[in-house]
C-alpha positions as CSV (number, residue, x, y, z in Angstrom):
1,X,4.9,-14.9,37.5
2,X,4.6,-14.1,33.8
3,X,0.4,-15.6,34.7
4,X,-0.1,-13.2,37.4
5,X,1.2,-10.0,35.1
6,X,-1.7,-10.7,32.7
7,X,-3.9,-10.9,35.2
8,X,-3.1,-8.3,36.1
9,X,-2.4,-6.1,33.4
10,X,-5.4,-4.9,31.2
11,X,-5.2,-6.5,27.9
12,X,-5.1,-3.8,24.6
13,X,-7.7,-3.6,22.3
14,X,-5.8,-5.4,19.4
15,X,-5.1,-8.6,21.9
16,X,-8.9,-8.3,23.0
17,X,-9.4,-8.7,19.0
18,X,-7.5,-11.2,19.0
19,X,-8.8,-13.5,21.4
20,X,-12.2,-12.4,20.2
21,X,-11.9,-13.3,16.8
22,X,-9.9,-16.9,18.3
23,X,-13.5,-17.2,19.9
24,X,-15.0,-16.8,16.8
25,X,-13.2,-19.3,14.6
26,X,-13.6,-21.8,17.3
27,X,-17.8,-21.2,17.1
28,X,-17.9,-21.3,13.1
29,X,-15.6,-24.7,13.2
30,X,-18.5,-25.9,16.3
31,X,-21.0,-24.5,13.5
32,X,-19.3,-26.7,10.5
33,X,-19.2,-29.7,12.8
34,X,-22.9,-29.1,13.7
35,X,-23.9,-28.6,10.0
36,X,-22.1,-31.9,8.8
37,X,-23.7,-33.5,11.6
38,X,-27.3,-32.7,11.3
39,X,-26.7,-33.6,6.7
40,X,-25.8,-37.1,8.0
41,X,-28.3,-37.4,9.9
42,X,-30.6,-36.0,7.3
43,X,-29.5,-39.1,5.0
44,X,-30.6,-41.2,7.2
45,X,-34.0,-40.2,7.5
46,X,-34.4,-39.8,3.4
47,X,-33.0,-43.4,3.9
48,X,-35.8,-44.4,6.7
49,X,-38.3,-42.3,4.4
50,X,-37.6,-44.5,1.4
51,X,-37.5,-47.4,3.1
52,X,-41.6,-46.9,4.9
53,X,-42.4,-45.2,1.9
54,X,-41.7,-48.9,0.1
55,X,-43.1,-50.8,3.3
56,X,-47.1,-48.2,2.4
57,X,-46.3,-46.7,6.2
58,X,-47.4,-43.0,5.2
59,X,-47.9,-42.2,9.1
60,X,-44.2,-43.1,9.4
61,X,-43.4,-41.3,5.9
62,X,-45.0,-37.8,7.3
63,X,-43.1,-38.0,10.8
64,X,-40.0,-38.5,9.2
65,X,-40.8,-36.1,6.5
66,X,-41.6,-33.5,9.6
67,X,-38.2,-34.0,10.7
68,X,-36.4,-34.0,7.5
69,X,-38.0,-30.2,6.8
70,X,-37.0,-29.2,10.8
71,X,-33.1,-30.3,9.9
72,X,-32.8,-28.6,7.1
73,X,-34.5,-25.2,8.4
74,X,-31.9,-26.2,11.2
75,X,-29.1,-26.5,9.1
76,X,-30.0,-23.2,7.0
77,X,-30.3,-21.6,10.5
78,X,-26.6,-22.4,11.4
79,X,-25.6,-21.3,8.2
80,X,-27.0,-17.8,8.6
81,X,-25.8,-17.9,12.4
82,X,-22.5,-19.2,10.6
83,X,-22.3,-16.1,8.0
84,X,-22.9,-13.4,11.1
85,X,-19.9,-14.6,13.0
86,X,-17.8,-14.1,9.7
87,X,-19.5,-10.7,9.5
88,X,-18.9,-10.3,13.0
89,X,-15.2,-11.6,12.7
90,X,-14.6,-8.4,9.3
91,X,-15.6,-6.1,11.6
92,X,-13.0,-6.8,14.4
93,X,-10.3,-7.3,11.4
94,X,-11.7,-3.7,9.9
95,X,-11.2,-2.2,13.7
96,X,-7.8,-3.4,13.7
97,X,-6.8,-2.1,10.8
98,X,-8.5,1.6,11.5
99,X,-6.6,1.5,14.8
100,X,-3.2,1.1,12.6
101,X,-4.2,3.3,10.5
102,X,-5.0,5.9,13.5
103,X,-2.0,5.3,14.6
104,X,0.0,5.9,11.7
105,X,-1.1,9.0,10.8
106,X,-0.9,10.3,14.4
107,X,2.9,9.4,13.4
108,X,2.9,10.8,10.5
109,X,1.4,14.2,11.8
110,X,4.5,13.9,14.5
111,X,7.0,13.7,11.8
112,X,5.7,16.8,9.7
113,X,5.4,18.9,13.0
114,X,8.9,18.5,13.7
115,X,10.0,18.6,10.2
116,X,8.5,22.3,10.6
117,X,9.8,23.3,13.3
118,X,13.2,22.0,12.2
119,X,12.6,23.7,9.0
120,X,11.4,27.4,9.6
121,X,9.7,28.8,6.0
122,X,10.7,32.2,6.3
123,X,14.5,31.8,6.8
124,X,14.3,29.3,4.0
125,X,13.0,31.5,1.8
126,X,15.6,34.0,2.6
127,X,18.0,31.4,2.0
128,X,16.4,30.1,-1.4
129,X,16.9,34.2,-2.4
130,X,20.1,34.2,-1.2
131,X,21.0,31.2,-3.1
132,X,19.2,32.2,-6.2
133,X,21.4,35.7,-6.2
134,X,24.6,33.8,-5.7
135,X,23.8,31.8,-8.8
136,X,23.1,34.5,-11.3
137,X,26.0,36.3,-10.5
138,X,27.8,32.8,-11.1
139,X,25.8,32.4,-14.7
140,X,27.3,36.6,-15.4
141,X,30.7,35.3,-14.3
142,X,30.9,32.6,-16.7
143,X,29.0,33.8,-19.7
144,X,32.1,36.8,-19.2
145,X,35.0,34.4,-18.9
146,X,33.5,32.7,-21.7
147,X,33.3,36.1,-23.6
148,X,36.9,36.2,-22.9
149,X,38.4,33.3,-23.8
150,X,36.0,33.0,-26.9
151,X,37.7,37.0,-28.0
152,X,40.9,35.6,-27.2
153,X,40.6,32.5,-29.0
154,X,39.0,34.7,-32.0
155,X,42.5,36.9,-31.9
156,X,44.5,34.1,-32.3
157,X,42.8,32.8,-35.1
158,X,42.4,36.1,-37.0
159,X,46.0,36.2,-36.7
160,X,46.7,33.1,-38.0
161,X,44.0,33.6,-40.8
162,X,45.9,37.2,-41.7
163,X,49.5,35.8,-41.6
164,X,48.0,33.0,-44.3
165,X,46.6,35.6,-46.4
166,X,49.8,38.1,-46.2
167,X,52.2,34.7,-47.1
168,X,49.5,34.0,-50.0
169,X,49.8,37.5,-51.4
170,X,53.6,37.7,-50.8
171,X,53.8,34.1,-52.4
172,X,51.5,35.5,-55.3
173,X,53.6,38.9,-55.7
174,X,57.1,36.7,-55.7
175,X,55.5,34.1,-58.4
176,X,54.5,37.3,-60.5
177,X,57.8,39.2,-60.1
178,X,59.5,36.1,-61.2
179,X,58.1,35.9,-64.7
């Protein structure tokens, strides 16, 4: 059941990417395989090369000499065929990531629309002043109770400070008188 939905159903982009770039490992590791391949085989024929080169066979020496050049322009062929499929396999991984990203910021672009509209500037500013007004008047309040108590505090203390000073003198006065 579950085979006949994705049949069915058209595949997104990101699981086209996928299978895409699944493709593409599977070439380069057909690639690899090819390359270490056609190097054995190159040993081989430096091996044959050596060995007709000792045996004066030149005629032999220049065929396989021929070959050993085609294999290696072979083998540097699969390489470059090698590096486009990992060029090819960035580019999927870049589209993936610029579709997240798309998709993100069309998010994000969600959020701040209803964040303004849940958040209306102009009765915030009101608010703000409102707020601002109330505070001040808090600041006045307390720099005045502070006044207050500060005076009060002050009274007590000149008080005391004049009660010492009129005992001293008294003390003074008595300590004269008694002489």
């Amino acid at each position: 059941m579950e085979v006949l939905k994705g049949l069915l159903k058209p595949r997104t982009p990101r699981q086209q990417v996928q299978e895409w770039q699944h493709r593409l490992r599977n070439e380069r590791i057909a690639l690899d395989r090819r390359i270490r391949e056609l190097q054995r085989e190159e040993k081989k024929v430096e091996k044959a090369i050596r060995e007709a080169a000792k045996r004066d066979d030149i005629v032999s020496v220049k065929i396989l000499a021929k070959e050993l050049v085609r294999s290696r322009r072979a083998v540097n062929r699969l390489h470059e065929n090698k590096a486009q499929l990992n060029s090819i396999s960035m580019r999927l991984g870049e589209v993936i990531g610029t579709e997240k990203m798309v998709a993100q910021l069309s998010k994000s672009t969600e959020v701040m629309k209803i964040v303004n509209n849940l958040v209306k500037a102009p009765e915030l500013v009101v608010t703000m002043q409102q707020f601002t007004k109330e505070m001040m008047k808090v600041e006045v309040t307390e720099d005045m109770s502070k006044g207050i108590i500060d005076s009060a505090l002050d009274s007590e203390d000149i008080k005391d400070e004049i009660e010492e000073e009129v005992d001293k003198r008294q003390a003074i006065a008595e300590g004269s008188d008694q002489r």
